[in-house]
N, C-alpha and C positions, 0 to 999 in steps of 0.2 A: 500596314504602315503607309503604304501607297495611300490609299485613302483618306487618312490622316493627312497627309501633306498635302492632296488638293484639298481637299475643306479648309486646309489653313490657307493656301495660294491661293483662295478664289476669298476667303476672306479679306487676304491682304490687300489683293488686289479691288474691291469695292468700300474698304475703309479707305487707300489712297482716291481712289475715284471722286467718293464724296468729298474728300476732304479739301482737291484740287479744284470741284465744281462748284461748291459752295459758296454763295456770294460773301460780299466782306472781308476785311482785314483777317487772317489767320495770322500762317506763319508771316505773307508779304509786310505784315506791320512792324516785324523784325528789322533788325539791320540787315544789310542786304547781303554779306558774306552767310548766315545764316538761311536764307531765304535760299542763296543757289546751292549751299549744301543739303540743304531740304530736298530739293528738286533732286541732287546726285545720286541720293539715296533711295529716295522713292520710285526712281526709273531702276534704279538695280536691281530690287526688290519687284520693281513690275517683268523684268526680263524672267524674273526669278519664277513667278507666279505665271508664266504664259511658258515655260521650260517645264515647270509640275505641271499643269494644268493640260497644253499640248504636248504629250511627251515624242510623238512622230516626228512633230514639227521640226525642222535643220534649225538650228539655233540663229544661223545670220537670216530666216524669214522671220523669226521670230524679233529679234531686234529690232530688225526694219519696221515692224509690227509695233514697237515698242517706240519708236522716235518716230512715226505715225501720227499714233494716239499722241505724246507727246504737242508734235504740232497743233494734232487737232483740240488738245486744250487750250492751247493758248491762244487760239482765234476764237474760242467758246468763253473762257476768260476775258476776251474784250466786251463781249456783248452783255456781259452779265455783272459788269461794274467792277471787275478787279483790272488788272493790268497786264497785261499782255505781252510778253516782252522776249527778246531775241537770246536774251541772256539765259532764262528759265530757258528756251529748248537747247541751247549750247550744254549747260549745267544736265540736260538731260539727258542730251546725247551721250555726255562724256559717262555718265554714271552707265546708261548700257554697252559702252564699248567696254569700262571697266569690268562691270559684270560681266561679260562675254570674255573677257581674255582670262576672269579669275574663273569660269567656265572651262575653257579650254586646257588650260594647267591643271585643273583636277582632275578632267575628264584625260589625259594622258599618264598621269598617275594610278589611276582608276583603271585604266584597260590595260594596264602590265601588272596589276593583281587578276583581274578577272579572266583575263589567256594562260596564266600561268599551268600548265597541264604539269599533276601529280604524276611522283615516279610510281611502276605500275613492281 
C-alpha cells in the first residue's frame, strides 16, 4: 500500500508541476476566484504528496518546503509569459496550512488508535 501511495504522490505531484509551468492561459483564463481555488487545492495536494513521498520528513519542513516551491513558481511563471502574482502564493500558502492543520487532527486521532495497548 505504501508503495502505491508514493507512485500516486509523485504522480500527483508532477501532473501539478506541469500543469503550474506550462506556458499559456490554463486554469488563470478562468475567473479569478477559480484560479485561487485552483492554487488551494494543488498546494494541499503538494503537502500531501511531499508527506507520502518524504515520510521522515516533520511536516512544518515539509510545508515550508511546500510555500517554497510555491514561490518559486511564481517567479518561474513571470518569465515564462503567465502571470505571477502575490495572490496565487497567499492562495497557496493557505491551502498548505490547511492541509497541515487537516494533518494534525488526523494524525491525533490516529495515534490514540495505534497506542491503544490490548488487555492481556
Amino acid at each position: 500500500m505504501r508503495t502505491l501511495l508514493r507512485i500516486l504522490g509523485a504522480v500527483v505531484l508532477l501532473v501539478l508541476m506541469a500543469l503550474m509551468l506550462s506556458p499559456g492561459g490554463t486554469i488563470e483564463a478562468e475567473r479569478l476566484i477559480w484560479d485561487k481555488a485552483a492554487h488551494f487545492i494543488a498546494f494541499g495536494l503538494i503537502l500531501w504528496s511531499f508527506g507520502v513521498l518524504f515520510r521522515r520528513m516533520l511536516r512544518a519542513w515539509a510545508a515550508l518546503l511546500a510555500v517554497g516551491l510555491g514561490a518559486a513558481v511564481e517567479v518561474v511563471q513571470g518569465y515564462i509569459g503567465r502571470d505571477a502574482n502575490w495572490g496565487d502564493l497567499l492562495a497557496d500558502t493557505l491551502g498548505v496550512a490547511t492541509a497541515l492543520l487537516i494533518w494534525v487532527v488526523w494524525r491525533r486521532f490516529r495515534t490514540r488508535e495505534a497506542f491503544q495497548v490490548p488487555d492481556a
